[in-house]
C-alpha positions as CSV (number, residue, x, y, z in Angstrom):
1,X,2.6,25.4,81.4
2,X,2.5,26.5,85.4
3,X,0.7,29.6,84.8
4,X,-1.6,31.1,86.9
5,X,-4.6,32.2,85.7
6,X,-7.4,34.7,87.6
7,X,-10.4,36.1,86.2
8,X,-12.2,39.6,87.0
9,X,-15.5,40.4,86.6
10,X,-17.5,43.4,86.8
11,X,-20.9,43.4,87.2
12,X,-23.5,46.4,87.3
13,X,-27.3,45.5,87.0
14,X,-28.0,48.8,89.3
15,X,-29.4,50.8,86.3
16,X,-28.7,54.5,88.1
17,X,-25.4,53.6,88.7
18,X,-24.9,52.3,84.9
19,X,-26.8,55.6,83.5
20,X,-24.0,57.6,85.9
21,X,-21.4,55.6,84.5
22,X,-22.2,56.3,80.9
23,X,-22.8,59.6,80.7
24,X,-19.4,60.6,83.3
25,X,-17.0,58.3,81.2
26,X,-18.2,56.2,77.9
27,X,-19.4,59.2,76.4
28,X,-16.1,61.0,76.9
29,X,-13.9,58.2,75.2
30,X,-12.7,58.9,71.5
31,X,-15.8,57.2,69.9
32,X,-17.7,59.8,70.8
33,X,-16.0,62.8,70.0
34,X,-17.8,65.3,68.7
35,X,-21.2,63.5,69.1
36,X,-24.2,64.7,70.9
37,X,-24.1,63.4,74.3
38,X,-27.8,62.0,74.3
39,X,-27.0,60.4,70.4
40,X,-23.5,59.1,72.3
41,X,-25.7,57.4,75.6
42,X,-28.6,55.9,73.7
43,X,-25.6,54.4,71.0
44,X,-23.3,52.9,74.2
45,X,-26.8,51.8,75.8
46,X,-27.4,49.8,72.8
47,X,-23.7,48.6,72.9
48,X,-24.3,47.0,75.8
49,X,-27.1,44.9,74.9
50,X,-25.2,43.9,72.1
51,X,-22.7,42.4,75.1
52,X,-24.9,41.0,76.7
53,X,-26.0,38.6,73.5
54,X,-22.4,37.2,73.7
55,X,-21.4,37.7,77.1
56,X,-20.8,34.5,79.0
57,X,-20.6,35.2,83.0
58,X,-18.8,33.2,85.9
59,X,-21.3,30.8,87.9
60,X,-20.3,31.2,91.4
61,X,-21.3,27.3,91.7
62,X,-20.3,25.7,88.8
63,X,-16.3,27.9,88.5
64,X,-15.8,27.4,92.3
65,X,-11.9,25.7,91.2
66,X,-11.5,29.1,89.8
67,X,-9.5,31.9,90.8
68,X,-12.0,35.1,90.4
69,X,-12.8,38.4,91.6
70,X,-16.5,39.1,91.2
71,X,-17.1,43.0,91.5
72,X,-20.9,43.7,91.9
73,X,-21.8,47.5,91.3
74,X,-18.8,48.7,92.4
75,X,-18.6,47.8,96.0
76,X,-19.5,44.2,96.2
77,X,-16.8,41.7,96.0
78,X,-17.2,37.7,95.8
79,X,-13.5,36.5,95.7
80,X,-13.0,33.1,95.3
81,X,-9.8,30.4,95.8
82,X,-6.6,33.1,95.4
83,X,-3.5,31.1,94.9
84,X,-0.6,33.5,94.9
85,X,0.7,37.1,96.2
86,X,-0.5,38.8,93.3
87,X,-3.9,37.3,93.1
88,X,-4.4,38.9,96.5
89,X,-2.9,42.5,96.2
90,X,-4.8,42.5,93.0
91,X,-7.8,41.9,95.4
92,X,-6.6,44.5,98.0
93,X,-6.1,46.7,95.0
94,X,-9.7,46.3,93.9
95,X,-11.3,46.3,97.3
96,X,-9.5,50.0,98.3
97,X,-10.5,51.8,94.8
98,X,-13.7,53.5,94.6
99,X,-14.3,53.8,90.9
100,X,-17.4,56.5,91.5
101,X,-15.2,58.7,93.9
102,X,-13.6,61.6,92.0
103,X,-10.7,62.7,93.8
104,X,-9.4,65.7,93.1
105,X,-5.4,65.9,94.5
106,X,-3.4,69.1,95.0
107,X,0.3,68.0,95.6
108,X,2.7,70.2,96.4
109,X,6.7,70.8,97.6
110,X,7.1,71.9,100.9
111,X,9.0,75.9,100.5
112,X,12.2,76.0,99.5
113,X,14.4,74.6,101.9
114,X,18.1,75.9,103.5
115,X,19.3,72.8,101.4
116,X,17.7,73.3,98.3
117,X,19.1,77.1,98.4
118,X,22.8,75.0,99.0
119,X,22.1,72.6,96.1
120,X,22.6,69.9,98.5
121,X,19.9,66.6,98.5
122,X,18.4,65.0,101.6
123,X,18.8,66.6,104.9
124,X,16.3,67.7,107.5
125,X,16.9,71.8,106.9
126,X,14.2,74.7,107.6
127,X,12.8,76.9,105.1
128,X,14.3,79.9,103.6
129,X,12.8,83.0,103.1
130,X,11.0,82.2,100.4
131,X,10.2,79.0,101.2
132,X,8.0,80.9,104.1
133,X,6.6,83.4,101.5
134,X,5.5,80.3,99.6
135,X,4.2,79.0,102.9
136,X,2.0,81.8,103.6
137,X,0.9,82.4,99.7
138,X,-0.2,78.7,99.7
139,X,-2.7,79.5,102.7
140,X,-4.2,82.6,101.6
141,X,-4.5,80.3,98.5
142,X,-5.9,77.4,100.0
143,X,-8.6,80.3,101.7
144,X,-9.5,82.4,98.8
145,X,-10.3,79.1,96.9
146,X,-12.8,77.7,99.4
147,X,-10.5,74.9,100.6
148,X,-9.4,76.2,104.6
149,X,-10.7,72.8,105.1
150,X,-9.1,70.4,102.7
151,X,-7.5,67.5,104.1
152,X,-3.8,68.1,104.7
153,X,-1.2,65.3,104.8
154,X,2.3,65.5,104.8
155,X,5.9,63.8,105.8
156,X,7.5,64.0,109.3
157,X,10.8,66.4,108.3
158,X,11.1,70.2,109.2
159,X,10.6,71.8,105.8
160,X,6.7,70.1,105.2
161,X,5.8,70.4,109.2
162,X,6.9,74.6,109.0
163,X,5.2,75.1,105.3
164,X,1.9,73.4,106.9
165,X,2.3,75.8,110.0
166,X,1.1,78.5,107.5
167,X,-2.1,76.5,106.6
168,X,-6.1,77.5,107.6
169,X,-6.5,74.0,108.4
170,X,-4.3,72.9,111.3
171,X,-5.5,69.2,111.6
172,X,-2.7,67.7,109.5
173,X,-1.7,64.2,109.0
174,X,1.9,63.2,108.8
175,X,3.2,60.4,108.0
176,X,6.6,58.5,108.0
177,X,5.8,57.1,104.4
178,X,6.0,60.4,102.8
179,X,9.5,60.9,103.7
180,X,11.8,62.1,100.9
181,X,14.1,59.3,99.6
182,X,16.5,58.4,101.7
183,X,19.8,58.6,100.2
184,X,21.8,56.9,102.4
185,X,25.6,58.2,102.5
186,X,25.2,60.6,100.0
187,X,22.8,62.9,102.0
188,X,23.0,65.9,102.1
189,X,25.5,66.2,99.6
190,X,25.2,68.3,96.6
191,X,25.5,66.2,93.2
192,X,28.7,67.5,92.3
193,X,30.0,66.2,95.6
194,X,28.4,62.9,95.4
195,X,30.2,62.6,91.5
196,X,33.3,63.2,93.3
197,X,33.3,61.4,95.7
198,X,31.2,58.3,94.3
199,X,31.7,58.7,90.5
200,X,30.6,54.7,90.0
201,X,27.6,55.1,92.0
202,X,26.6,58.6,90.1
203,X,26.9,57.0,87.0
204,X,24.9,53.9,87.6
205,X,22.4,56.2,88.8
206,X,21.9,58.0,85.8
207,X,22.1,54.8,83.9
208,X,18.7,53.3,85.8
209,X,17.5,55.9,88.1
210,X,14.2,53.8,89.1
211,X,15.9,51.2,90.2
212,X,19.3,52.3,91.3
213,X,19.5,52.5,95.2
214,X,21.8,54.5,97.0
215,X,23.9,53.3,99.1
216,X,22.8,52.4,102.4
217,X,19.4,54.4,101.1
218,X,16.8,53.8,99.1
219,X,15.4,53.5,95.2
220,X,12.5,54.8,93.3
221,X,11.0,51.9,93.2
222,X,11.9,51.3,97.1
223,X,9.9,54.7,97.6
224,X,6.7,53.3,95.4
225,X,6.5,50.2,97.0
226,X,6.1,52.1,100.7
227,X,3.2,54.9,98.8
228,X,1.3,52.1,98.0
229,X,-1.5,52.2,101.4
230,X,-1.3,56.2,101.2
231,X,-2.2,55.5,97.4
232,X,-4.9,53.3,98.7
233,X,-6.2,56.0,101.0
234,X,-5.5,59.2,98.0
235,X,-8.2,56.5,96.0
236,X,-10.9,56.5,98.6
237,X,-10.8,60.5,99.6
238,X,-12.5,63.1,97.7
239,X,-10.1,66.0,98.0
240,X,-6.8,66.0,99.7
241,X,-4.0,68.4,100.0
242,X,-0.3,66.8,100.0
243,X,2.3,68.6,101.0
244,X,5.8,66.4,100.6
245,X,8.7,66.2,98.3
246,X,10.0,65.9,95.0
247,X,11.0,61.9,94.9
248,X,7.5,61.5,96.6
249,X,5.8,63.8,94.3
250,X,6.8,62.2,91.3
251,X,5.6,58.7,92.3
252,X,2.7,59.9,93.3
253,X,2.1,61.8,90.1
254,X,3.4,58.9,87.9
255,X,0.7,56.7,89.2
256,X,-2.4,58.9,88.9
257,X,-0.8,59.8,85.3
258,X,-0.4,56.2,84.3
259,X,3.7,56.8,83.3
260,X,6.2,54.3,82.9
261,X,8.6,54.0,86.0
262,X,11.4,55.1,83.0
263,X,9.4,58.5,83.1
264,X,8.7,59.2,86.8
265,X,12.2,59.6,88.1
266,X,12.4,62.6,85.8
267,X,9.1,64.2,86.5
268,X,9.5,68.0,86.7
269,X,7.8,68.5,90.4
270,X,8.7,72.7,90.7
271,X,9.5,74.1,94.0
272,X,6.6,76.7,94.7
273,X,3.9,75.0,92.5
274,X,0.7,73.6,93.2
275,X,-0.1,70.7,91.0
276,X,-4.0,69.5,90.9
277,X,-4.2,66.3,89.3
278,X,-8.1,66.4,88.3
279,X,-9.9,63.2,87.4
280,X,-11.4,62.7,83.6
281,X,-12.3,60.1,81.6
282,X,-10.2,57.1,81.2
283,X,-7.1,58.6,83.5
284,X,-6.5,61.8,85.4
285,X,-5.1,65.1,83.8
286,X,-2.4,67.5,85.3
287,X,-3.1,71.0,86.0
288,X,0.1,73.2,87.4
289,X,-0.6,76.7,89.6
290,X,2.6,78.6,90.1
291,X,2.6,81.4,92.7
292,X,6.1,83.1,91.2
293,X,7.5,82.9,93.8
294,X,11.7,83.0,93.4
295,X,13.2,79.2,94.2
296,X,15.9,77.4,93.7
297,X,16.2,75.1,90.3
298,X,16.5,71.1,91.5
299,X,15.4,69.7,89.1
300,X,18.1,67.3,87.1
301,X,17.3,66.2,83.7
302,X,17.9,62.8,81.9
303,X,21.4,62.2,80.9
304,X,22.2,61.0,77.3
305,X,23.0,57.0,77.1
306,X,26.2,58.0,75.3
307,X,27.0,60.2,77.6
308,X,26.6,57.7,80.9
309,X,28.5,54.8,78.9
310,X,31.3,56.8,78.2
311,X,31.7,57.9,82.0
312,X,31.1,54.0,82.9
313,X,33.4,53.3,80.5
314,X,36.3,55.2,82.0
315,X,35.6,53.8,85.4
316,X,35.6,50.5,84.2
317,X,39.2,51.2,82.5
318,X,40.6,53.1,85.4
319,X,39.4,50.3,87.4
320,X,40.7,47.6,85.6
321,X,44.3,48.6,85.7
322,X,44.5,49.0,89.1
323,X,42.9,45.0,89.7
324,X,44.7,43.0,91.6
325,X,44.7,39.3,90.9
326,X,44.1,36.7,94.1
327,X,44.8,32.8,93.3
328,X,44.0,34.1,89.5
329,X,40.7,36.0,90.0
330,X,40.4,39.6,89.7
331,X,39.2,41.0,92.6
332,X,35.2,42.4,92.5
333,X,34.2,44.9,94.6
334,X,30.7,45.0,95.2
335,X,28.8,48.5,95.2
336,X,25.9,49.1,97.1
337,X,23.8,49.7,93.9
338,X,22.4,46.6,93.8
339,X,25.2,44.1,92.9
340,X,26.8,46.0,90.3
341,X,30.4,46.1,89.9
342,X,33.3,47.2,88.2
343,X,34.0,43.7,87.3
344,X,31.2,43.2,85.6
345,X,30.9,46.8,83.7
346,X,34.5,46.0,82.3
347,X,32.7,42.7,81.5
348,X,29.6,44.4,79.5
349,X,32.5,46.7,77.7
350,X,34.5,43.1,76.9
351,X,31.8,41.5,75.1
352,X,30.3,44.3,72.9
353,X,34.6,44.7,71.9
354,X,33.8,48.3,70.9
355,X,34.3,50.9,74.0
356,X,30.4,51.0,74.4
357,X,28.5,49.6,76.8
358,X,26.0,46.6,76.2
359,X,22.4,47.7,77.9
């Protein structure tokens, strides 16, 4: 078998850091529920001389053909003979999170934008009127809450760069990366246009949103992949205030949560809402601060399968009568949703033989 195998070790032998350890996290787990938190250390203390008995570790000298990542107290790595891509962004990975950092994350919307107000997606617009109450709530927030000086970073479009104009803290970061999802020619449509006037591509969405890429835009998982080095960063900060956008937002949220990408295309991220992601035991728990001020509703909820066959369905009818044959081959159209095609759904509906779609 041609598989790949790499090991990771962690080792701490720095007994203050080990103490800190146990008594911020291993004491917290469900074993220890309800215990007393001196019974709950001097028990997990004991647990880990037990390990120790059975623990075998890796010899740097003898398991040099190896492929390991040694992690000494945190923040000392000895990586040795990485053979593939993953191997080494599971190093990069490693090397950029800081275990003993507890970063606490407000992430917010920028205030409601021109386009959110017209139902449309996308766009570069300004804010509302609301969207600048929001603006100016959010800083006399930020103020009364000792945090004029968090660390602000946000996107490069009009709506994020006005709501931060209302901040204490003026030193903001923008970047490129935290752009809203591009979605390509259906921007700055509003989805009742885009289902009009790209009912195949509408549909496909709803059938895989992560993965479904607009056309000439971009996908969820397109829009994870370019978070991952301000992910990296958001690991090594201790407090930082983002101010970006709903697709962003979710990703973001998604991975600090630990959700599955099925779930993060349909995390509810209000307009006008702070969410502080605080770090706990085992994971990160959300924490939502609303300021009531009026917005505008975008978020869209997950469609029922039965529902999104049956509109697939009648596409792939209405597009098979109107096929026309060349040399004896029906005629595919590509879409620009990643290869699918109305050839192929009338396929999927063929083989199951009864009206439903095969997933």
């Amino acid at each position: 078998e041609d598989i790949q195998v790499m090991f990771i070790e962690s080792v701490l032998d720095d007994t203050l850091i080990e103490e800190n350890n146990i008594r911020d996290h291993k004491i917290r787990c469900p074993d220890y529920q309800g215990c007393d938190p001196d019974e709950a250390f001097k028990d997990f203390s004991q647990r880990i001389q037990n390990y120790k008995k059975a623990y075998e570790s890796l010899c740097l000298n003898l398991d040099r053909e190896l492929s390991f990542i040694r992690v000494s107290n945190i923040t000392q790595f000895h990586i040795n003979h990485l053979e593939c891509t993953m191997q080494s962004k599971s190093a990069y990975f490693l090397m950029n999170t800081r275990p003993h950092t507890k970063t606490t994350l407000y992430l917010s919307r920028h205030g409601e934008s021109q386009y959110n107000d017209l139902g449309k997606i996308g766009g570069d617009s300004n804010l509302t009127d609301n969207g600048v109450r929001y603006a100016k709530k959010l800083g006399k927030f930020l103020e009364e809450n000792g945090l004029a000086d968090i660390p602000v970073w946000t996107s490069i479009m009009k709506r994020t760069i006005e709501t931060c104009s209302h901040l204490p803290n003026q030193n903001v970061q923008r970047y490129k990366c935290l752009n809203e999802i591009d979605a390509g020619r259906c921007d700055g449509l509003t989805y009742q246009q885009i289902e009009d006037l790209y009912p195949e591509e509408f549909a496909l969405r709803d059938l895989d949103k992560y993965n479904y890429r607009y056309p000439q835009g971009e996908s969820y998982q397109d829009v994870c992949c370019r978070l991952e080095p301000i992910i990296m960063d958001l690991e090594k900060q201790d407090q930082v205030l983002l101010i970006c956008h709903q697709a962003v937002l979710r990703c973001v949220v998604g991975y600090f949560l630990n959700l599955s990408t099925e779930e993060i295309p349909y995390i509810k991220i209000p307009l006008h809402t702070i969410i502080k992601i605080n770090p706990v035991a085992y994971g990160c728990e959300k924490e939502e601060i609303s300021f009531g001020v009026e917005s505008s509703v975008t978020h869209r909820g997950k469609q029922s399968q039965e529902s999104i066959e049956r509109r697939l369905l009648d596409l792939a009818i209405g597009d098979k009568n109107q096929v026309v044959s060349h040399n004896g081959n029906a005629d595919t159209t590509t879409t620009a949703a990643g290869n699918n095609t109305c050839h192929e759904i009338i396929n999927k509906v063929n083989e199951n033989g009864n009206g439903t779609l095969k997933k």
